[in-house]
C-alpha positions in Angstrom: 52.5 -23.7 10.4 55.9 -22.9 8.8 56.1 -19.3 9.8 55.7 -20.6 13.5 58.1 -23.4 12.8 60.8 -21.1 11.5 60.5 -18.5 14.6 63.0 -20.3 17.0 61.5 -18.2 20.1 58.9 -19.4 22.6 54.8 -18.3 22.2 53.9 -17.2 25.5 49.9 -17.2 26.1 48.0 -16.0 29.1 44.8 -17.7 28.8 41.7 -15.6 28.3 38.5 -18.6 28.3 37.5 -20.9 31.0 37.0 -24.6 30.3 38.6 -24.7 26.9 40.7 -27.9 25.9 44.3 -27.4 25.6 44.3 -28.6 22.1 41.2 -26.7 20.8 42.4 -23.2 22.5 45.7 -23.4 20.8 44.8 -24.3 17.2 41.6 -21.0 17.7 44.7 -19.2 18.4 47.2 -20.2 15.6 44.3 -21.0 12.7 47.4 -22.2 10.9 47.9 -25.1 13.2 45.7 -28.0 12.8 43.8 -29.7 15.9 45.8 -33.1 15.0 49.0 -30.9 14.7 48.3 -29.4 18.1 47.8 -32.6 20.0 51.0 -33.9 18.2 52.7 -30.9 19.3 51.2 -31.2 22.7 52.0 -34.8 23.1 55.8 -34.1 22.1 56.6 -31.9 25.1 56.1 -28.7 22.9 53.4 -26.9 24.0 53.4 -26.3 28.0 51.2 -25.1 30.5 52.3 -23.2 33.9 55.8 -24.5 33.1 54.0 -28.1 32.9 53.8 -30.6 30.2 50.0 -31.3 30.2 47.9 -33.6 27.9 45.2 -32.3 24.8 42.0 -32.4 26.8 43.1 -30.6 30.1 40.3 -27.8 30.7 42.2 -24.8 31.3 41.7 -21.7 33.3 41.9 -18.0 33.1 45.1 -17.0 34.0 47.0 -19.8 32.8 50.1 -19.5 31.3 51.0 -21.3 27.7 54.8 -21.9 26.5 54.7 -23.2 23.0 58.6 -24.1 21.9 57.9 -25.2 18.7 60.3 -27.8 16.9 63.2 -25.8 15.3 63.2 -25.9 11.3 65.8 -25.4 9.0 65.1 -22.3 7.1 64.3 -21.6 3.5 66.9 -19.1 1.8 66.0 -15.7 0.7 66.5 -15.8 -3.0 67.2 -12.3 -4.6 64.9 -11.3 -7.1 64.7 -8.6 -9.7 61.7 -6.8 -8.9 61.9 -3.0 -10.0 62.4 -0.6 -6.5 61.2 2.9 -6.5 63.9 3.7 -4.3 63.2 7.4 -2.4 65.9 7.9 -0.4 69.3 5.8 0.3 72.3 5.9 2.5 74.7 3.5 4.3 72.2 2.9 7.3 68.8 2.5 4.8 66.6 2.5 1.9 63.4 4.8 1.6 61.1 2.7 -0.5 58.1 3.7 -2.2 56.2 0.2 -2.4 53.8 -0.2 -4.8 50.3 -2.4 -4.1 50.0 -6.0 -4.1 53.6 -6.6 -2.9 54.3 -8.9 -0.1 56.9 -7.2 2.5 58.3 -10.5 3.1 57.8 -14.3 2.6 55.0 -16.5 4.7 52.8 -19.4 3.5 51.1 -18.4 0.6 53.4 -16.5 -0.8 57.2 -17.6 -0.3 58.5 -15.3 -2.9 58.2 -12.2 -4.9 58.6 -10.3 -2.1 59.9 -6.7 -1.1 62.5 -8.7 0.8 63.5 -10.7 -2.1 63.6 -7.0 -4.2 65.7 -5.6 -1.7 67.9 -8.8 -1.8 68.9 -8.1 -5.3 69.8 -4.5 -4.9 71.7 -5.1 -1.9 74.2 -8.2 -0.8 73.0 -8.7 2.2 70.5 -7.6 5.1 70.8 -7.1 8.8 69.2 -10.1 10.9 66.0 -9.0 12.8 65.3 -12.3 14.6 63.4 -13.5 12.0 65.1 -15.2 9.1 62.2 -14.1 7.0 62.4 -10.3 7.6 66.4 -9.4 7.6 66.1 -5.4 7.3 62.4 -5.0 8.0 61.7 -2.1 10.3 58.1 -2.3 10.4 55.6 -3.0 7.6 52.8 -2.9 5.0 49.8 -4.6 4.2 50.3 -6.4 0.9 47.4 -4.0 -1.0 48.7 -1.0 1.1 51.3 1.5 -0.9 53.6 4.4 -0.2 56.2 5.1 2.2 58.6 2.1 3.7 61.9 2.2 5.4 64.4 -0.7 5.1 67.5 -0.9 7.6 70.8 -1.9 5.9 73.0 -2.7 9.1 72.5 -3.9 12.5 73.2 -0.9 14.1 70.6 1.1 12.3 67.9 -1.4 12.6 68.1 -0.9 16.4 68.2 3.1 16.3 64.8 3.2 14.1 63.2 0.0 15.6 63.9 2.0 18.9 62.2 5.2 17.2 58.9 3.3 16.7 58.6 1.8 19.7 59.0 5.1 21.7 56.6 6.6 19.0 58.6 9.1 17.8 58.4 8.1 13.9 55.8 10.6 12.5 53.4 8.2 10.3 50.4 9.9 7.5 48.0 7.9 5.9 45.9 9.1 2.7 42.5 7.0 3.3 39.0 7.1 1.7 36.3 5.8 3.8 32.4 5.8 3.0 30.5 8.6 4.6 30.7 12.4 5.8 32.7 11.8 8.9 32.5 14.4 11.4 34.0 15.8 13.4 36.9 17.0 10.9 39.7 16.6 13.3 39.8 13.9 15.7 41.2 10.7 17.4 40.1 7.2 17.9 41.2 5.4 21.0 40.4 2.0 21.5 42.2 -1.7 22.3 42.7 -3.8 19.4 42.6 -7.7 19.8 42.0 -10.8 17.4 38.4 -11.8 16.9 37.4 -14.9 18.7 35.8 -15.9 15.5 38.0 -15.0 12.5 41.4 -16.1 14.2 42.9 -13.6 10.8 41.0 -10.8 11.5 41.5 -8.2 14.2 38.7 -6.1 16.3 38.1 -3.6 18.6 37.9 -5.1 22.2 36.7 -4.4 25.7 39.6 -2.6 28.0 42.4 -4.9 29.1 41.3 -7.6 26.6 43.9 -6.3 24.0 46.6 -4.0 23.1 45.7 -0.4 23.1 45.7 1.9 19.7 45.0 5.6 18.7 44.3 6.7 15.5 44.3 10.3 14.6 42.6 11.6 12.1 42.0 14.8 9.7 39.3 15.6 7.2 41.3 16.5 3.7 37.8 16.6 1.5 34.3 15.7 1.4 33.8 13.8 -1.5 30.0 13.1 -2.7 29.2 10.4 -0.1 33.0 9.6 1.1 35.3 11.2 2.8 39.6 11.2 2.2 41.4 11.7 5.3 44.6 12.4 6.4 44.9 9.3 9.5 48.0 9.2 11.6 48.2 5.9 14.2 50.2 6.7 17.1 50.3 2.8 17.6 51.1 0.0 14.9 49.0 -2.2 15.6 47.8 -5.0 13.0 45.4 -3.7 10.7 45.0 -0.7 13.6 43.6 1.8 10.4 41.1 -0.2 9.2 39.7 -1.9 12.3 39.5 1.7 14.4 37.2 3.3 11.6 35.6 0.3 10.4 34.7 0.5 14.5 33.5 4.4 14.1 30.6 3.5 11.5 33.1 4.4 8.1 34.6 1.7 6.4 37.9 2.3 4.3 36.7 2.1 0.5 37.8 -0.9 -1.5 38.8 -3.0 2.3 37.2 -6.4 1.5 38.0 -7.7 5.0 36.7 -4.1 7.2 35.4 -1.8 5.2 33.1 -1.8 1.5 33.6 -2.9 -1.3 34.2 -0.6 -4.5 33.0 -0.6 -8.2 36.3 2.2 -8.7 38.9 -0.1 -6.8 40.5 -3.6 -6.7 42.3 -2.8 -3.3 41.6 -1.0 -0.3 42.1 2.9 -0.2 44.8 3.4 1.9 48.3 5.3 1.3 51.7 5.0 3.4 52.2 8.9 2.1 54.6 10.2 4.6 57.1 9.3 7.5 59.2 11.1 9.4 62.2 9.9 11.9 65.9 10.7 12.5 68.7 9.5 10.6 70.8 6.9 12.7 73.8 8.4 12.1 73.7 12.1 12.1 70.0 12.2 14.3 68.9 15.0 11.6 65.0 14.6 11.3 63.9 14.0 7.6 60.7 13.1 6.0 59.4 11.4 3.1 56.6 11.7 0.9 55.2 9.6 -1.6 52.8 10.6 -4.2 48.8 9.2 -4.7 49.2 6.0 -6.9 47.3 6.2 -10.4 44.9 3.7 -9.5 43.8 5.5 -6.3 43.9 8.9 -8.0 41.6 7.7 -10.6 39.3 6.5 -8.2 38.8 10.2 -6.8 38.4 11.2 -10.0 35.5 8.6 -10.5 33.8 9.3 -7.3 33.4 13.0 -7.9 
């Protein structure tokens, strides 16, 4: 619950099930939120729906529309710690990182330090605000057991520039992945709308049309590899695990993905690489990209495969 608490904006939910409690749809949809936390939260005026307060049991409808404004929390402060950064690239606008696996970007339950952002924190004084007191700088982001290429903005004025880069899709994003198989054809894409899964509130899934938020994944065949395949994936769209869900969909897991894809006797994280981006430099609008090389232990798992 706290990384609802500390978001000071409104959840707005169009309701997709008929006949579901208030209380029960709400707490399917935030797994963090507890069905007694829920019908606390609903009793207190928090949780609306159509612009109506409402009590736990009403059945809703398809169509109807949700406002949670949850109780404002006074935030935790970022502490700066001394965690090495492989810094690629820096200027006054940003920092190129190359992050290495099984770091947090930034703080949520679970894990409320030892963080990129915390890193970052003791390399620089201070970090634009995002509108999240939890992500200052953050642009976009990795999965914890993802590595490579990440961009951090260091003023205001550049976090708007490259947040405004992503969302018009101009930010040129490669992907080094291994997946189990010979997939074919060598070049292609992977269109398809990407939603949570009804049962697994954490997980995300490919969904019928108009039940989600659309995604494309491109793809390229580097090498055939034995039984497995490394590609070359770029996602036109960022959607939450978007990379593992689209070719988990296709019939070839990502190697090593214990949530999507197979496990691996040759990793302890799933095989997938940040190893380039591209996008223009907020001040000058010069294009520039950056590459990061294949990690040891993903390297060494090539190397065992062949």
């Amino acid at each position: 619950m706290e990384s609802l608490k500390n978001n000071p904006r409104p959840y707005n939910l169009v309701v997709d099930q008929p006949g579901i409690r208030l209380d029960k749809y709400v707490s399917e949809r935030y797994p963090q939120l507890s069905r007694t936390q829920t019908q606390k939260l609903i009793s207190d005026g928090h949780i609306k729906v159509n612009d109506h307060l409402a009590k736990a049991g009403l059945k809703l409808n398809v169509g109807d529309r949700l406002t949670i404004s949850l109780p404002s929390a006074t935030p935790v402060s970022l502490t700066p710690e001394e965690i090495p950064l492989n810094i690629i690239y820096e200027d006054k606008d940003l920092l190129v990182i190359d992050k290495p696996t099984g770091l947090s970007v930034h703080p949520a339950p679970g894990h409320p330090s030892h963080t990129l952002v915390n890193a970052i924190l003791s390399h620089l004084s201070s970090l634009p605000d995002t509108g999240d007191w939890q992500r200052p700088g953050i642009v976009h982001r990795l999965d914890k057991d993802t590595s490579g290429v990440m961009l951090v903005a260091k003023s205001s004025t550049a976090y708007l520039k490259l947040t405004n880069q992503f969302k018009a899709r101009s930010v040129v994003k490669a992907y080094l992945v291994l997946v189990k198989g010979h997939l074919t054809p060598q070049d292609g894409i992977v269109e398809a709308p990407i939603g949570r899964n009804r049962l697994h509130r954490e997980r995300m899934t490919v969904v019928p049309e108009g039940a989600g938020r659309e995604a494309r994944t491109e793809y390229h065949v580097v090498e055939y590899i034995n039984d497995y395949t490394l590609l070359e994936v770029r996602p036109e769209t960022g959607r939450t695990h978007q990379i593992r869900v689209h070719l988990a969909a296709i019939g070839y897991p990502v190697v090593g993905d214990k949530v999507y894809g197979v496990k691996s006797a040759y990793l302890s994280r799933q095989f997938v690489h940040a190893s380039s981006l591209g996008f223009r430099l907020p001040s000058t609008g010069e294009y520039v990209e950056f590459t990061s090389p294949l990690p040891p232990d993903l390297a060494q798992a090539l190397k065992d495969i062949a």
